[in-house]
N, C-alpha and C positions, 0 to 999 in steps of 0.2 A: 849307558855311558853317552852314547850318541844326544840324550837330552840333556845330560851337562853340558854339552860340547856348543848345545844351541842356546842355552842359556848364558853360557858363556860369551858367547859371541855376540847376543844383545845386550848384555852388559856393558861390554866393550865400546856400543853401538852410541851407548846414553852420553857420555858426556862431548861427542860430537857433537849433539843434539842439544845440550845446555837442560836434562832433564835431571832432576834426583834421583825418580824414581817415575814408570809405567805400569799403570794401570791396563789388568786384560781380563777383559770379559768375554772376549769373543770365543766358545768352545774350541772351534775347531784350533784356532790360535794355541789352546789353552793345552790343547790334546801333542800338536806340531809340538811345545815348548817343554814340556815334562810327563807326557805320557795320558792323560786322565782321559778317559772317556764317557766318565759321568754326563745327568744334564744339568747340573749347577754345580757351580763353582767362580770363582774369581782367582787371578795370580796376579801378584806386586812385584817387579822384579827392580829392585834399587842396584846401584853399582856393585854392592859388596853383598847382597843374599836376596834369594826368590823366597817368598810366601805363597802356598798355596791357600784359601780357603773355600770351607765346604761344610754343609749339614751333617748329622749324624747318620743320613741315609747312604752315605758314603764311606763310614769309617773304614770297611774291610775296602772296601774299592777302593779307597782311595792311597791305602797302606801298599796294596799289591802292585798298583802301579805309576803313583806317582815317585818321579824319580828327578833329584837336583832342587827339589824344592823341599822347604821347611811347610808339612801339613798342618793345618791350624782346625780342628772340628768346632762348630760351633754350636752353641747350647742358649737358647734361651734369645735368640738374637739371631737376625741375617748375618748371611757371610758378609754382604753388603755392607752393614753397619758395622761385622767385626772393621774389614778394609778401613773404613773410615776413623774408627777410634785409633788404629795400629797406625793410621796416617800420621794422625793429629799429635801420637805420642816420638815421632820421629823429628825431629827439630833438625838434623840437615836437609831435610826436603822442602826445598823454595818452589820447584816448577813439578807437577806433579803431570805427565801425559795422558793421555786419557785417548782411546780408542774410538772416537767422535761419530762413526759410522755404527756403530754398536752398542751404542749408551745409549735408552731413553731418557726425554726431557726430565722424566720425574726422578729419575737418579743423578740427573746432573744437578738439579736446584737440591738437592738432598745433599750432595756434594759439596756444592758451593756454599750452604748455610753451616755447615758443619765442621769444613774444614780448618785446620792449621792456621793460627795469624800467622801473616808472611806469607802462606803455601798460594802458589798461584796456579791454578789450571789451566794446561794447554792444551790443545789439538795435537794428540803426536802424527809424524811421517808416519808413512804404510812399512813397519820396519819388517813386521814379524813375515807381512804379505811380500815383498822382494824375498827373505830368505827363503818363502817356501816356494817360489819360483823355480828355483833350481834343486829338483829332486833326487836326494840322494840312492845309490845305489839298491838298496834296500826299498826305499820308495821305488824307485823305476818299478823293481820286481813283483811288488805287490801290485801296482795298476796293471803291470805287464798279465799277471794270474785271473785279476778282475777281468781284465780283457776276454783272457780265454774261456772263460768262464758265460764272456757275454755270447762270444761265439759258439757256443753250443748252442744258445738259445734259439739261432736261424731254422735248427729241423722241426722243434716242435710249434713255433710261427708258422713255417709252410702249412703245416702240417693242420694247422687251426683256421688256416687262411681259407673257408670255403663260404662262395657266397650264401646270403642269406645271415650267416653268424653275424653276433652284433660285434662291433669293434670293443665291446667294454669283455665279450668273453675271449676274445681272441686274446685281446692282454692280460687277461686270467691265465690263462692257458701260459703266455712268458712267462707270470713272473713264477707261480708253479712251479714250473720248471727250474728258478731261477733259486727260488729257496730249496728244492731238491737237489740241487747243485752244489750248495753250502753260501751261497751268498749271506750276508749280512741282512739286505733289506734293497730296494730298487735303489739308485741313486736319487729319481726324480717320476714323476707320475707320467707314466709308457705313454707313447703319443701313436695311435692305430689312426690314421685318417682316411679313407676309402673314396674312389669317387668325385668328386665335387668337394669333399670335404679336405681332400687331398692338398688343396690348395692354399688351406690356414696353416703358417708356416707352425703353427703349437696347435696344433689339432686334437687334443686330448682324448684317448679313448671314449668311447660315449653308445650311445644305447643303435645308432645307425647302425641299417645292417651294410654288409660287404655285399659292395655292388657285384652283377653279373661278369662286367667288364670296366675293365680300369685300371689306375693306379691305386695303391695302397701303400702309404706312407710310414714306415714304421721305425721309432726314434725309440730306443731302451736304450738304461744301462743301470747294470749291478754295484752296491758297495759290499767288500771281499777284502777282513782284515781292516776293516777305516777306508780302503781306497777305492773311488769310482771309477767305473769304465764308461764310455759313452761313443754307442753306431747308429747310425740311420743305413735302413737301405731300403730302397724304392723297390716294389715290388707291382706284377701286375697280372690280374684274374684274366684270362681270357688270353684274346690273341690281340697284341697292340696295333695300333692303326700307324700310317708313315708317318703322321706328324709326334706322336709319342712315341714312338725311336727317334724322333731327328732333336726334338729336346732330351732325351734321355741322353743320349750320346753327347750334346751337347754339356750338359752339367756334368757328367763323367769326363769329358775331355776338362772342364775347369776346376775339377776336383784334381785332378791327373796336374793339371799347369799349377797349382796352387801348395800341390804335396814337394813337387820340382822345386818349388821356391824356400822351401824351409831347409834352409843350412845357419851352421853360423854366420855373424856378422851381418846378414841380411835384416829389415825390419818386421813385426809381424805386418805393418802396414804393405809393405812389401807382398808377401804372401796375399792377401786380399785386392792387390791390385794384380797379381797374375790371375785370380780365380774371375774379375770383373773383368777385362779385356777381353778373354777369350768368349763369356757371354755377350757383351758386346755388339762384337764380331759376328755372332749369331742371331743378332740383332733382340736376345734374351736379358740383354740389362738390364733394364729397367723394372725386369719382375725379379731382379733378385733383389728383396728386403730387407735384407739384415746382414750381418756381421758375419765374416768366414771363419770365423770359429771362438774359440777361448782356452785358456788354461785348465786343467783342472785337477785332482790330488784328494786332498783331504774333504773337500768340496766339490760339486760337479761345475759351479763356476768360478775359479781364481783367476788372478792373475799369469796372463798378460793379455789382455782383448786382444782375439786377432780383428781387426778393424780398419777401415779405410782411414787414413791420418796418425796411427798410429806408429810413433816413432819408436819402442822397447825394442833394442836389438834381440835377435836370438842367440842364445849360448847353447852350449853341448848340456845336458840335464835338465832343459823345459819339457814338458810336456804337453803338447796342447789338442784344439779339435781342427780340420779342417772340415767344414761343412758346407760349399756352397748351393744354393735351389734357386727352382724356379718356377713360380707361383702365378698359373695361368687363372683368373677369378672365373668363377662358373664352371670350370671347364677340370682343370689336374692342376698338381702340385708333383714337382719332384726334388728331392734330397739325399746325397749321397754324403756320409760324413762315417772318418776315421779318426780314429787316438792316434798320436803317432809322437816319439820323442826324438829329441835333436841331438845328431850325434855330433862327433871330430867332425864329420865330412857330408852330414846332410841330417837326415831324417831315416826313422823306423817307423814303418805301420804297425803298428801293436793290432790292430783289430782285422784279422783275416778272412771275412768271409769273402766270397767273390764281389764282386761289384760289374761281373756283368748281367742286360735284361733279362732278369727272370721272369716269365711267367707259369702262372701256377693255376 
């Protein structure tokens, strides 16, 4: 019922928009809007009926769980090319939207030679990507589970974290774990960084071994159900020196300012300028390179950037990451980042492991 309810509601959506009908190719889109979790498919959703379509390697998958849409199997022909004939035979569709970020060149000029006289192709708004912004209850609970889920992951990481291993069997050992756990599949490829290597904010697990002494950098997260979770927590072999406690505590203190700031009504740009002032002030600015976090759900990165300039208020039902670091070249990298969704009255950490220095 819940995917009538969203298909509903972008239907309602189209003739604000001046569209006949939108075009969705995007999966995950496709999965939010009536259920499928196939890997091909297309949906058409005009004001007055949703079209599913899909290959015959779908038929029972696609029976079982698509729901609010009319399924079309196709035989002999792309779903692609069904879309376009079922287009062409609909003569109230003048403006057809189209998912612009998601379309290759070669299916738009496919498109565009084929289409409807009259039918005109447009770039539709991010409709489908605002709705899934705000996670419904059910949603909450399932990234809330992935979460938990990621949290168990931290004993058997300790546990693999011994120098000499290389970083690529350490994140053997996660994700291991992570499928003995019932995960789905990782969200995104485990980032072990050790060392020196600590310090590339995407350090991808890799054949280095784990230093004697140092930082060890490590960014996982499970999908559980369709939904991702996503933690970093800085870890460290050996015994740390003053100056790796005094950034460490540092970036823990601008993760800590940065989680403060996520209530309603605030901006996520908001949140990313509490996590940058207090490093600042530590005079660590300038090695933080990137974005304090993101959305994420059916994807590990949706809407809303948390980002410097950006203006998307927070409501009660986002969910996002906060993750600020600080990326010393040569020398260490550190990263403290949690899920955490917005409530009435601020924010929830979905992702509990501790976040103070560990070493191991």
């Amino acid at each position: 019922m819940r995917a009538r309810s969203r298909l509903q509601t972008l239907q309602e959506e189209l003739p604000k928009h001046k569209l006949g009908a939108l075009l969705i190719g995007h999966l995950p889109n496709i999965r939010y809007l009536c259920g499928f979790s196939g890997s091909a498919g297309l949906l058409v959703i005009s004001d007055r009926q949703s079209e599913f379509f899909t290959d015959g390697r779908y038929t029972v998958q696609s029976r079982e769980e698509v729901d609010g849409a009319r399924i079309r199997i196709q035989k002999g022909k792309s779903a692609f090319a069904a879309v376009i004939d079922w287009l062409t035979e609909r003569k109230g569709v003048k403006r057809l939207g189209i998912e612009a970020a998601y379309m290759t060149v070669a299916d738009r000029e496919a498109l565009d030679k084929r289409r409807g006289r009259g039918v005109r192709i447009v770039k539709a708004p991010s409709l489908v990507e605002r709705m899934r912004m705000i996670k419904s209850p059910d949603e909450i609970a399932k990234i809330r589970a992935a979460c938990e889920l990621g949290d168990t992951l931290l004993r058997p990481l300790t546990a693999a974290l011994k120098p000499g291993s290389s970083e690529s069997q350490v994140a053997g050992q996660i994700e291991l774990a992570a499928r003995n756990g019932g995960a789905d599949q990782m969200a995104f490829t485990t980032i072990i960084a050790g060392g020196k290597r600590s310090a590339l904010p995407h350090g991808r697990a890799s054949p280095a071994a784990i230093p004697g002494r140092g930082f060890v950098v490590c960014d996982f997260g499970v999908i559980l159900s369709g939904y991702c979770s996503d933690m970093t927590r800085t870890l460290h072999v050996g015994r740390p020196s003053t100056e790796a406690r005094r950034v460490y505590e540092a970036v823990r203190g601008a993760q800590q300012a940065a989680i403060e700031a996520v209530r309603p009504g605030n901006t996520v740009g908001e949140v990313d300028a509490a996590a940058r002032k207090l490093l600042q002030k530590r005079g660590l600015g300038k090695y933080f390179t990137h974005s304090t976090g993101h959305g994420l759900g059916l994807e590990i990165h949706e809407a809303p950037r948390v980002a410097a300039g950006q203006t998307e208020t927070l409501r009660s039902g986002m969910i996002i990451t906060v993750e600020p670091g600080v990326y010393l070249p040569g020398k260490f990298g550190i990263r403290i980042e949690d899920t955490v969704v917005v409530t009435e009255t601020g924010c929830e950490i979905l992702t509990k492991c501790p976040k103070e220095l560990l070493s191991v």
